[in-house]
LUMPA-183679 format. One record per residue (C-alpha): residue number from 1; residue in three letters; x, y, z. Coordinates in pm, whole numbers, always signed. Each point is the difference from the previous one (the first is absolute). Layout:
<rs>
resi=NUM; resn=ALA; east=X; north=Y; up=Z
...
</rs>
This chain:
<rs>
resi=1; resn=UNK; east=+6169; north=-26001; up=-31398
resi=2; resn=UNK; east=+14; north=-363; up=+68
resi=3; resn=UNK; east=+91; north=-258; up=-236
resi=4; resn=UNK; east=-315; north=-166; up=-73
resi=5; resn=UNK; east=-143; north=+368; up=-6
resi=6; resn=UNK; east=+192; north=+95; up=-271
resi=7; resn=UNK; east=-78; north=-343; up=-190
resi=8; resn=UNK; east=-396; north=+32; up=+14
resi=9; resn=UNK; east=+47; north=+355; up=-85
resi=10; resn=UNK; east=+187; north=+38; up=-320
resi=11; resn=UNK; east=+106; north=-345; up=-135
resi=12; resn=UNK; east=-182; north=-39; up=-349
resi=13; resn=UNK; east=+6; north=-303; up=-268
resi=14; resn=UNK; east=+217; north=+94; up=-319
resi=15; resn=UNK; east=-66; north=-263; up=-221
resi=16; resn=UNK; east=-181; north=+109; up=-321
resi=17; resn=UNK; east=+85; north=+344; up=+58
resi=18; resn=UNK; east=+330; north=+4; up=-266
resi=19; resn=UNK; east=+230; north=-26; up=+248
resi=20; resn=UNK; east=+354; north=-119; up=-78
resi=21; resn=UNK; east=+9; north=-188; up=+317
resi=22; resn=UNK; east=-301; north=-208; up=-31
resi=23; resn=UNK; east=-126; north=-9; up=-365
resi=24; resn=UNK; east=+378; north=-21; up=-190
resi=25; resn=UNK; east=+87; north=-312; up=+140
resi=26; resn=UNK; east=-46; north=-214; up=-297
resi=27; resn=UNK; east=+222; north=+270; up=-232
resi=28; resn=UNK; east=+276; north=+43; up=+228
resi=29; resn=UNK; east=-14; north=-374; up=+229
resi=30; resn=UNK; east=-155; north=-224; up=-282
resi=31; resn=UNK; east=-285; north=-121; up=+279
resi=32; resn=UNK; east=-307; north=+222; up=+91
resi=33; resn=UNK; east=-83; north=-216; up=+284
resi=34; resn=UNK; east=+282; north=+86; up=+266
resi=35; resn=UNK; east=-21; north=+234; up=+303
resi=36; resn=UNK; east=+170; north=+299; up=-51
resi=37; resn=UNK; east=+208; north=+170; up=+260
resi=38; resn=UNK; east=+317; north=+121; up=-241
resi=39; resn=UNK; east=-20; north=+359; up=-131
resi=40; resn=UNK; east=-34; north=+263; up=+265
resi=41; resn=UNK; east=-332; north=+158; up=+41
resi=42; resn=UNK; east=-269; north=-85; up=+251
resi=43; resn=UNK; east=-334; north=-151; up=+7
resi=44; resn=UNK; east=-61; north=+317; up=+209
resi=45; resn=UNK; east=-248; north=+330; up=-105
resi=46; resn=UNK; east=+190; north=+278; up=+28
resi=47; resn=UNK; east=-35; north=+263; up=+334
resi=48; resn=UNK; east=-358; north=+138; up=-33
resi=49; resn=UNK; east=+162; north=+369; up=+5
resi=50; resn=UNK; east=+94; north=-117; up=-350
resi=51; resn=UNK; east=-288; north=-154; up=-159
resi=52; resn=UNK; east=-186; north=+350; up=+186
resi=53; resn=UNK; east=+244; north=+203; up=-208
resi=54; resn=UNK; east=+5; north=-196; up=-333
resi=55; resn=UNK; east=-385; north=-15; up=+35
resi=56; resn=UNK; east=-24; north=+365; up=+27
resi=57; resn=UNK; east=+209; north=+71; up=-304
resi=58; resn=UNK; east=-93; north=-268; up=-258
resi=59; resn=UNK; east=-385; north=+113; up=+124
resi=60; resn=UNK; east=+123; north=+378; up=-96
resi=61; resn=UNK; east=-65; north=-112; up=-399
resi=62; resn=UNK; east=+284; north=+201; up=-173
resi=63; resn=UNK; east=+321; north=-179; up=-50
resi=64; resn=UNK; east=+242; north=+260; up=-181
resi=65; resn=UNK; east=+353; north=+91; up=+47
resi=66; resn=UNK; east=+107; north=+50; up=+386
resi=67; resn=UNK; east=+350; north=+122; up=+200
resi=68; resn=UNK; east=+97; north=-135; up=+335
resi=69; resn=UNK; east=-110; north=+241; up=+245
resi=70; resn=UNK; east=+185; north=+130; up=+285
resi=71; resn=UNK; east=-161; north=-144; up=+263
resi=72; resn=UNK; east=+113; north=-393; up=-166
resi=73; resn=UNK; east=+394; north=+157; up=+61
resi=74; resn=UNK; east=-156; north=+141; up=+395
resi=75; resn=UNK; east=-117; north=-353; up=+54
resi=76; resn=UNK; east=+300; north=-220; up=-201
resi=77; resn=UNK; east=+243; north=+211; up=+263
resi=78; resn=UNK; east=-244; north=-70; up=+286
resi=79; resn=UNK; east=+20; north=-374; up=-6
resi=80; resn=UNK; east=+338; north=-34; up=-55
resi=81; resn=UNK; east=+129; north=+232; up=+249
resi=82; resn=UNK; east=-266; north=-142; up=+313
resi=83; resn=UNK; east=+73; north=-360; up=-94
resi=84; resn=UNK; east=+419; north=+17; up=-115
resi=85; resn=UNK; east=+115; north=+329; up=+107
resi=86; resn=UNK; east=+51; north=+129; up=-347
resi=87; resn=UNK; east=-115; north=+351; up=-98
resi=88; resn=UNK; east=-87; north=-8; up=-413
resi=89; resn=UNK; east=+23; north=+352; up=-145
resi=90; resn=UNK; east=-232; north=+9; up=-347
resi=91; resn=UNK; east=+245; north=+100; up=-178
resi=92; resn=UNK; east=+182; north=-359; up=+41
resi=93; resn=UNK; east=-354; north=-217; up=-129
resi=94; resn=UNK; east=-47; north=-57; up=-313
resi=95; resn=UNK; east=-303; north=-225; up=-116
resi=96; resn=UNK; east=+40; north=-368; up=-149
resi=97; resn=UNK; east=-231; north=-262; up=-137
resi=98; resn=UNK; east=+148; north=-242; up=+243
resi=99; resn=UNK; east=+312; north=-126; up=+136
resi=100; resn=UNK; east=+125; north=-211; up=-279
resi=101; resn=UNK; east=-71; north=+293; up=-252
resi=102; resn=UNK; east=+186; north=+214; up=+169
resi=103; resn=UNK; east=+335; north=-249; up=-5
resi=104; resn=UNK; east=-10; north=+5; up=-372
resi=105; resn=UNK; east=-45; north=+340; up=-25
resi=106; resn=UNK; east=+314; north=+47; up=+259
resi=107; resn=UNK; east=+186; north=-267; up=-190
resi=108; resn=UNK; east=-32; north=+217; up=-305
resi=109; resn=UNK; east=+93; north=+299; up=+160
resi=110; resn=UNK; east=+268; north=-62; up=+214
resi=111; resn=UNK; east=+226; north=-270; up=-187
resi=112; resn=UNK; east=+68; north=-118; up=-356
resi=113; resn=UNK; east=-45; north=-317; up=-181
resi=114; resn=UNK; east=+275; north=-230; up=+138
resi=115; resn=UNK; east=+62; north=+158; up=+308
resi=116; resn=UNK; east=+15; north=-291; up=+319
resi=117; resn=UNK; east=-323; north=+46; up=+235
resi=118; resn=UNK; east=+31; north=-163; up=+287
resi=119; resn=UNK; east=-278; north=-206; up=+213
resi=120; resn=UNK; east=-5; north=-225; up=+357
resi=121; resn=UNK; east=-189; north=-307; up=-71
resi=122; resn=UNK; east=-234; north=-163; up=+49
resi=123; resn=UNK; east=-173; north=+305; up=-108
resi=124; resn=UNK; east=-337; north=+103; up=-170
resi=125; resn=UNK; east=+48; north=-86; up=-351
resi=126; resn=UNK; east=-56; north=+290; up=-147
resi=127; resn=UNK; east=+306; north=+120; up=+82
resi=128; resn=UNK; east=+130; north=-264; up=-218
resi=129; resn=UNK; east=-217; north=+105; up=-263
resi=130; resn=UNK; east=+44; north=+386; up=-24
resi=131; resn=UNK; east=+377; north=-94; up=-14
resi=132; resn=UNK; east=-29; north=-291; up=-289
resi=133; resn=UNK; east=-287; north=+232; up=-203
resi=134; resn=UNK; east=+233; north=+291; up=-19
resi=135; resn=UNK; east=+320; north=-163; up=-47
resi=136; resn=UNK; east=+202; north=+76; up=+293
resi=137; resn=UNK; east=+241; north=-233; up=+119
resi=138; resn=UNK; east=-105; north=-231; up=+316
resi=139; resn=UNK; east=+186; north=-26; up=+270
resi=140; resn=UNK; east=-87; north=-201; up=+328
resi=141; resn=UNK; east=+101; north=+11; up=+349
resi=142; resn=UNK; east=-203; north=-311; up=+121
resi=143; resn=UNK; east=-110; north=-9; up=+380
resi=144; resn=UNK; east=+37; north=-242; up=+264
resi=145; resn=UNK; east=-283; north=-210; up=+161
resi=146; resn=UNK; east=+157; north=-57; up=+348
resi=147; resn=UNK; east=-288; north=-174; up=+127
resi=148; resn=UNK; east=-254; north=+205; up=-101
resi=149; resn=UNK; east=+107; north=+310; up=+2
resi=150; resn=UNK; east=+133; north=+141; up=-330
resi=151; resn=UNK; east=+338; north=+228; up=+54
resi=152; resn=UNK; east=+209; north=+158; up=-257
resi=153; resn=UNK; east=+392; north=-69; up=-18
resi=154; resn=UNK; east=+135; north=+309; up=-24
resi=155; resn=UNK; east=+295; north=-52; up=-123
resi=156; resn=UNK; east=-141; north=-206; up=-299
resi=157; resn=UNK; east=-224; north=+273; up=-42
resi=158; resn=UNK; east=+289; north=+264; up=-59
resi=159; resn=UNK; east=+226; north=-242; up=-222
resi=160; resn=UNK; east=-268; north=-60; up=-207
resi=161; resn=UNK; east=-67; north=+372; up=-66
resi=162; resn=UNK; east=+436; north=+65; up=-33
resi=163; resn=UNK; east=-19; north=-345; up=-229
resi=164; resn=UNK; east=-235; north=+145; up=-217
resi=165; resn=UNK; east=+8; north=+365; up=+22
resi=166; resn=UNK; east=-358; north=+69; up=+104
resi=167; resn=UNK; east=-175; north=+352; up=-57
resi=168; resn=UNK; east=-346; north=-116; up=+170
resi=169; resn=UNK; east=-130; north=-188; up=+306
resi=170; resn=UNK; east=-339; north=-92; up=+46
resi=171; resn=UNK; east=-87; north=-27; up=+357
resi=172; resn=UNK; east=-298; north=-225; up=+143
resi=173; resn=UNK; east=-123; north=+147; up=+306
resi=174; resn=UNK; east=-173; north=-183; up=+183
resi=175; resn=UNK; east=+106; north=-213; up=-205
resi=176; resn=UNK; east=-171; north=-256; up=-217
resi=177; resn=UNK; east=-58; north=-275; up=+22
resi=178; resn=UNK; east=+287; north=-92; up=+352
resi=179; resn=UNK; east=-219; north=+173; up=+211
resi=180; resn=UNK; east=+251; north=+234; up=+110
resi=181; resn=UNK; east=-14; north=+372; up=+191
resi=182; resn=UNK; east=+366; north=+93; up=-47
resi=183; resn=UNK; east=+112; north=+152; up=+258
resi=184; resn=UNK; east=+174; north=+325; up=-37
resi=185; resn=UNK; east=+351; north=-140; up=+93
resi=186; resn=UNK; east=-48; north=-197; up=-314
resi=187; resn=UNK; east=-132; north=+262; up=-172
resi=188; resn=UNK; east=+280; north=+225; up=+29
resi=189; resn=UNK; east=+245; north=-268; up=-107
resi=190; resn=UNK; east=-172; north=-62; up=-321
resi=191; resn=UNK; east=-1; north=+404; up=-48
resi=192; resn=UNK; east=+344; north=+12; up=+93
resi=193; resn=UNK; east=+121; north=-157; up=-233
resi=194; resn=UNK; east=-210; north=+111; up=-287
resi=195; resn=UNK; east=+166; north=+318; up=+101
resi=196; resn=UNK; east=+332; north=-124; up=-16
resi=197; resn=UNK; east=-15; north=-131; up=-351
resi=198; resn=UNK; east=-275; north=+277; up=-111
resi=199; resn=UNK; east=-341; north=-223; up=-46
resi=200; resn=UNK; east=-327; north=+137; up=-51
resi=201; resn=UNK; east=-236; north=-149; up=+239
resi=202; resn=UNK; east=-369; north=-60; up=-76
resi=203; resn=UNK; east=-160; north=-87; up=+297
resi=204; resn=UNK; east=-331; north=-216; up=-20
resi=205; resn=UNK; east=-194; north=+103; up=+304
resi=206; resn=UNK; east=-339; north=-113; up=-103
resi=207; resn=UNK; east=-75; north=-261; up=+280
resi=208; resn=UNK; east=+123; north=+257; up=+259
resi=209; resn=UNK; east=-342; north=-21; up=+194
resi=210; resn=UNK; east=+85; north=-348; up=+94
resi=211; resn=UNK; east=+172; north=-65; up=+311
resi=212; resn=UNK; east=-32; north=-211; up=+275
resi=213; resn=UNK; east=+112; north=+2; up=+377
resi=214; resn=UNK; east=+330; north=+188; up=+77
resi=215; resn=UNK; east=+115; north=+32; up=-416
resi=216; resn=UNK; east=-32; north=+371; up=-77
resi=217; resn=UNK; east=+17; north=+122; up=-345
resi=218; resn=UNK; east=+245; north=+252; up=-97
resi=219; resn=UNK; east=-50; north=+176; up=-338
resi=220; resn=UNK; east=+339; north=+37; up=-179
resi=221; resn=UNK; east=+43; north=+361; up=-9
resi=222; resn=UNK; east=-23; north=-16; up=+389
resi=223; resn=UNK; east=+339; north=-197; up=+42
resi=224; resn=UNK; east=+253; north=+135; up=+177
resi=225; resn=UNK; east=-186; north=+322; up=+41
resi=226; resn=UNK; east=-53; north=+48; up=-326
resi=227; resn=UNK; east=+363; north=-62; up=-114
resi=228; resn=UNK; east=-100; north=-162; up=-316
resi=229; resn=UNK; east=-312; north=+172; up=-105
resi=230; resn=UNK; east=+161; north=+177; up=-292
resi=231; resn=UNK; east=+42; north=-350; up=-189
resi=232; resn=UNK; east=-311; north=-160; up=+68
resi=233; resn=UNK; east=-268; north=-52; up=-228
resi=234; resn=UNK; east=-317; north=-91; up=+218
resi=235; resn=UNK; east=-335; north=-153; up=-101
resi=236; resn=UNK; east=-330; north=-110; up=+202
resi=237; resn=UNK; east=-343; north=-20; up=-23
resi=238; resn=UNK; east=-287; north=-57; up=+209
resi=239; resn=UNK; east=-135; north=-323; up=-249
resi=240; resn=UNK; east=+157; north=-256; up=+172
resi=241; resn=UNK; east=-101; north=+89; up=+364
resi=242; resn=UNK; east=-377; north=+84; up=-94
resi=243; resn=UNK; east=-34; north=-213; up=-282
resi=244; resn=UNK; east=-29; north=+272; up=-309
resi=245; resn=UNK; east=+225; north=-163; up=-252
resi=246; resn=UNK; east=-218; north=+61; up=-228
resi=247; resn=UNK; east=-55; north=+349; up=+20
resi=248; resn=UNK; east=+351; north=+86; up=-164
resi=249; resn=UNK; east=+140; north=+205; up=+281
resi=250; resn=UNK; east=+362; north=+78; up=+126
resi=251; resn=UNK; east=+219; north=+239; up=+142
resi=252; resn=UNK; east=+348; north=+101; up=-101
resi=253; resn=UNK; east=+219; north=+201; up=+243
resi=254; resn=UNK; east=+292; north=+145; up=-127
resi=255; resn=UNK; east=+231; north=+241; up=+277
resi=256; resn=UNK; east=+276; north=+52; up=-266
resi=257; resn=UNK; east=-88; north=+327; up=-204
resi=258; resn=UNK; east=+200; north=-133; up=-302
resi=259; resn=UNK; east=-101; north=-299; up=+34
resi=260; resn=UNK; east=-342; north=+91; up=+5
resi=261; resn=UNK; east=+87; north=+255; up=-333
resi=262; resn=UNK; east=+89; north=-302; up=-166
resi=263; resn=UNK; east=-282; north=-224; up=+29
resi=264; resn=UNK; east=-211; north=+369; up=-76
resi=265; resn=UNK; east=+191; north=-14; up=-341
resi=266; resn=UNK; east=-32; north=-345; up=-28
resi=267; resn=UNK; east=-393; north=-35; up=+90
resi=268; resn=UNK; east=-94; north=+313; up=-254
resi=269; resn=UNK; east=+178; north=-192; up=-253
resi=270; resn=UNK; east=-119; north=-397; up=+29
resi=271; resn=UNK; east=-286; north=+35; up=+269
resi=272; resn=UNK; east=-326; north=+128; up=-131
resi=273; resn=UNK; east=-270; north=-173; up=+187
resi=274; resn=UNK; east=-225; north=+191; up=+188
resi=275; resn=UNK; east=-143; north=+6; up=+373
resi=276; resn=UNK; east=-210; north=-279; up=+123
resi=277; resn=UNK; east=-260; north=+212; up=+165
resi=278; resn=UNK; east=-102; north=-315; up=+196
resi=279; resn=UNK; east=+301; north=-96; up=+86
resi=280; resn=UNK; east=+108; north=+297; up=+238
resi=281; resn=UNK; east=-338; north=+41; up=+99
resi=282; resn=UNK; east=+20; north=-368; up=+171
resi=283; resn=UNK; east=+354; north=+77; up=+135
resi=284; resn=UNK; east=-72; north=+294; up=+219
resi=285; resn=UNK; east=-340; north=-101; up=+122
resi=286; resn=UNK; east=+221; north=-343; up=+100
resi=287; resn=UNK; east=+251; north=+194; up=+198
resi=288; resn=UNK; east=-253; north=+218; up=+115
resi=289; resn=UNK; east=-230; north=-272; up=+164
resi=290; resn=UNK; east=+138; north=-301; up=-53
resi=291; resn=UNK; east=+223; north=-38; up=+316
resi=292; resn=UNK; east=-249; north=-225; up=+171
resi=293; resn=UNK; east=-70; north=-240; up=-295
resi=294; resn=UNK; east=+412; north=-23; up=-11
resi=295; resn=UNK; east=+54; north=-143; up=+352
resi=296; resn=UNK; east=-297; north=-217; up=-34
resi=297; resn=UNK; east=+117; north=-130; up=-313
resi=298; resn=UNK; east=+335; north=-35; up=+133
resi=299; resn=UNK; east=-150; north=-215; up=+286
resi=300; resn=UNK; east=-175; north=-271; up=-229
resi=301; resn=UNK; east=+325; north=+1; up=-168
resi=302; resn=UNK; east=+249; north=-81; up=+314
resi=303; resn=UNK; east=-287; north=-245; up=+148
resi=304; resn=UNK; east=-13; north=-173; up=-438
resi=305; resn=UNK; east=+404; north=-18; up=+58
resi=306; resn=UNK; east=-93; north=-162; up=+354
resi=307; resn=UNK; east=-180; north=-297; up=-110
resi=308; resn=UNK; east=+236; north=-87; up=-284
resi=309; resn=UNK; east=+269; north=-7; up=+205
resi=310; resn=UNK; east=-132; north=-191; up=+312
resi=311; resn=UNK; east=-154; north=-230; up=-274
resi=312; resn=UNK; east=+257; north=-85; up=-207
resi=313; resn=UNK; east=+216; north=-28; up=+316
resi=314; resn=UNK; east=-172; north=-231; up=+156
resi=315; resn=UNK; east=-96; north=-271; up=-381
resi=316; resn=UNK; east=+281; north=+76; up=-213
resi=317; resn=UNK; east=+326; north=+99; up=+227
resi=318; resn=UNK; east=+223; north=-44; up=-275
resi=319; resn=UNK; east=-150; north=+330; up=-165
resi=320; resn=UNK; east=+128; north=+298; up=+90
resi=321; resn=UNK; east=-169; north=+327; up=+38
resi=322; resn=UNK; east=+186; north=+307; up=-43
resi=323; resn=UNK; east=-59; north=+237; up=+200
resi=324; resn=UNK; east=-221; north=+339; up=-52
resi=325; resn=UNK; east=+128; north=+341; up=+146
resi=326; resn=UNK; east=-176; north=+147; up=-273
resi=327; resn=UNK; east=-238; north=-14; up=-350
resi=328; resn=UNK; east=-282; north=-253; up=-2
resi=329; resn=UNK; east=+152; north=-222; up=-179
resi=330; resn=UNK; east=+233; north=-267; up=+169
resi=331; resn=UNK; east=+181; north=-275; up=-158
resi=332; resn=UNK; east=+16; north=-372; up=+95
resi=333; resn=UNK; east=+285; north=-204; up=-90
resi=334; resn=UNK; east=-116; north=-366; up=-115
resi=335; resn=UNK; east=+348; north=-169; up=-50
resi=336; resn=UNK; east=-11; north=-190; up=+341
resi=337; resn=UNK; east=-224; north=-259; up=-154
resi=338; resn=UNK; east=-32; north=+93; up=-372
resi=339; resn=UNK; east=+278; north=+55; up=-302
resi=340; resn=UNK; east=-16; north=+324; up=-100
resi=341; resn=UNK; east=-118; north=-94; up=-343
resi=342; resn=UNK; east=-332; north=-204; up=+146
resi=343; resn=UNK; east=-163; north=+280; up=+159
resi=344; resn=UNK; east=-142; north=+137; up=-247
resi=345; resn=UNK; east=-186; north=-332; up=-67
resi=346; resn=UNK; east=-59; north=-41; up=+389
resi=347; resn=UNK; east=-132; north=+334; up=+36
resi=348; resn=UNK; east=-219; north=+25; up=-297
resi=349; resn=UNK; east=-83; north=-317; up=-143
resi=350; resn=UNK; east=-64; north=-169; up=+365
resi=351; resn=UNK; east=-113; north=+297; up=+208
resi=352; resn=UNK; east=-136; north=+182; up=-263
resi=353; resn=UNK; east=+106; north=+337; up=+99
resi=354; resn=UNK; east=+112; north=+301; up=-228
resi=355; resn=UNK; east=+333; north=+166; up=+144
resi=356; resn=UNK; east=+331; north=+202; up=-55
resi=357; resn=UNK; east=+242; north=-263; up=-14
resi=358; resn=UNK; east=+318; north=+89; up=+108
resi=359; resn=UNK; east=+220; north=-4; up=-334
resi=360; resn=UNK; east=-209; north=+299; up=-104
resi=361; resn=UNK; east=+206; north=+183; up=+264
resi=362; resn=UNK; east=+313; north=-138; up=-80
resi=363; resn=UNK; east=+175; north=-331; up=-175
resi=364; resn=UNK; east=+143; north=-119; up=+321
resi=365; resn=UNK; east=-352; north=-29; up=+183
resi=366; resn=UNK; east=-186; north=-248; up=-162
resi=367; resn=UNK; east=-154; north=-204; up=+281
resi=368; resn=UNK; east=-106; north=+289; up=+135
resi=369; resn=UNK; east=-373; north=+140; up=-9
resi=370; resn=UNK; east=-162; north=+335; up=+82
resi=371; resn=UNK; east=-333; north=+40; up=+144
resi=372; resn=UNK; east=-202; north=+295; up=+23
resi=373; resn=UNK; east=-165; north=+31; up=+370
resi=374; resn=UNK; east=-221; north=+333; up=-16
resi=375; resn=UNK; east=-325; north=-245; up=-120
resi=376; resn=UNK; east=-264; north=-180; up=+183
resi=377; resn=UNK; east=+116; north=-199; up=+312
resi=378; resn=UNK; east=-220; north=-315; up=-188
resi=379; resn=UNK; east=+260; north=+38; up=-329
resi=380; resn=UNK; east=+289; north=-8; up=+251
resi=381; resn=UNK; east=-106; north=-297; up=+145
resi=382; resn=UNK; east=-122; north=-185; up=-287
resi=383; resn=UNK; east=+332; north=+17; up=-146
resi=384; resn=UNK; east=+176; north=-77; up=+307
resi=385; resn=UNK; east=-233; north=-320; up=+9
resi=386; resn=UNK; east=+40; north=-85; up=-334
resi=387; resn=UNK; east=+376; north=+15; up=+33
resi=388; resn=UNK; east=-11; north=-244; up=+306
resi=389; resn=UNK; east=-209; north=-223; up=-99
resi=390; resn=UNK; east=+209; north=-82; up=-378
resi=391; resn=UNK; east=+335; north=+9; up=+238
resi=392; resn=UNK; east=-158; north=-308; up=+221
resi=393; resn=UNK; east=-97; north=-157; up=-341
resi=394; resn=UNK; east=+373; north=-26; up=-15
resi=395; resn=UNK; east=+70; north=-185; up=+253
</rs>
């Protein structure tokens, strides 16, 4: 499906609909009139396998109590094992309410208050969050922008965990928001050493859908042939790459029998919500038939990242845009003409445009923006515009 396909097809106007994105702006940027391309979901309908299956359902009239059939698990394995190579057995899943629920809910099971968690920013704040909320003990291992491209020192990364004695590790992959596809080399470094000083590893998978060019995802219990499988905690969902955030829906894979008894004992003790029946519904008709509206999404994206690059290379040279092996969601580094503490008032008070700024990720990256690409080519370029035109205002 061509780009401009895909646009006519399913983009659709959110305003007024009670979408954070568009109608929130006021509560959470103090100005309804900016252009929103911060949190990540899409101005995009969903696959129309999924609005065919959700139709079907809701028009079905009864409502009541449901269980996850087997033919989610059938389709769950399917998808990951034609796409990364990685055979899910049911008896690994277990069913979340999203990715971000299921880090507290693995915070609370696996470690105790006080105990050192461990993240790689810039990272999606959450992270932060979950760790803060429940009163572990942060610890950092901060990245490296060498030109662009994000990379982890290593052997920050395991002082950090001997400094501090870390139990957990919560790994961003792809991560969010550098762009990056680790490779597996780097992935079996970072498992390495969690090995070596016995760290739990929760592995944040949920933007595995989106990569570009040669970057290959690898899911974490793949490494190494499977080396470190047995201390992995994995968690995805199909929300972010079909736009269902909404819906509530996330899987948990667990290989590790006691670690899976745990989180049992743990989840019929403190977890008593039930199924979203909507939720799975939308998730299995995605990976049932949403393969085409992937790569065509995927294609607006890449051609989105395109023009702000080629743009803002060509007006503004001094900005720097890092670059995207993965997510939707790059980031652009402002600090070649601006101080890090007057973007904010470039960005929104000049150009009038609603994003994550980078200190949300991480103290050290204020200056830096993210964007979210998977909207409207016209929103792409209207904030592109904007930004260039208030940067030759400053000259």
């Amino acid at each position: 499906m061509d780009i401009q396909t895909f646009v006519d097809r399913y983009y659709v106007e959110r305003k007024n609909t009670n979408s954070t994105k568009w109608d929130l702006l006021e509560e959470r940027f103090g100005d309804a009139d900016l252009l929103p391309i911060w949190v990540a979901d899409m101005e995009f309908k969903a696959p129309d396998g999924v609005i065919e299956a959700l139709t079907e359902r809701v028009q079905h009239g009864a409502y009541g109590y449901s269980f996850i059939p087997d033919t989610y698990y059938d389709t769950y394995s399917n998808w990951m094992e034609s796409r990364f190579g990685y055979k899910v057995e049911k008896e690994w899943c277990r069913p979340a309410t999203g990715v971000v629920s299921a880090l507290y809910w693995f915070m609370n099971c696996y470690t105790e208050e006080g105990d050192a968690v461990i993240i790689t920013p810039p990272v999606y704040y959450p992270f932060f969050n979950v760790i803060k909320d429940l009163d572990r003990k942060l610890v950092t291992a901060d990245m490296t922008d060498n030109d662009g491209r994000f990379e982890l020192d290593f052997d920050l990364f395991e002082q950090r965990i001997e400094e501090n004695d870390v139990k957990l590790f919560i790994l961003c992959s792809p991560h969010n928001p550098a762009g990056r596809v680790w490779t597996e080399v780097e992935l079996e470094r970072m498992l390495a050493i969690c090995e070596k000083h016995d760290v739990l590893v929760i592995a944040d998978e949920i933007h595995q859908d989106f990569t570009y060019g040669e970057h290959a995802h690898t899911p974490a219990p793949l490494v190494a042939d499977g080396k470190y499988a047995d201390r992995i905690l994995l968690v995805n969902a199909a929300s972010k790459s079909f736009n269902l955030p909404g819906l509530l829906h996330a899987n948990i894979v667990i290989q590790n029998a006691e670690l899976r008894r745990q989180f049992d004992n743990y989840a019929g003790q403190h977890i008593k919500s039930e199924k979203n029946i909507l939720g799975h519904i939308a998730t299995q008709a995605a990976y049932e038939t949403g393969e085409e509206w992937l790569d065509g999404l995927k294609s607006v994206i890449l051609s989105n990242f395109d023009y702000l690059k080629t743009q803002l290379a060509e007006h503004i040279p001094e900005v720097k845009v890092c670059k995207l092996e993965g997510t939707y969601l790059p980031m652009i580094d402002l600090r070649g003409f601006l101080a890090p503490e007057d973007v904010k008032d470039f960005i929104q008070g000049k150009c009038k445009l609603a994003v994550d700024y980078g200190e949300w990720f991480g103290d050290a990256y204020q200056g830096y923006v993210r964007l979210n690409l998977a909207t409207h080519p016209k929103f792409v370029e209207e904030a592109v515009n904007r930004i260039v035109t208030e940067y030759k205002k400053l000259k």
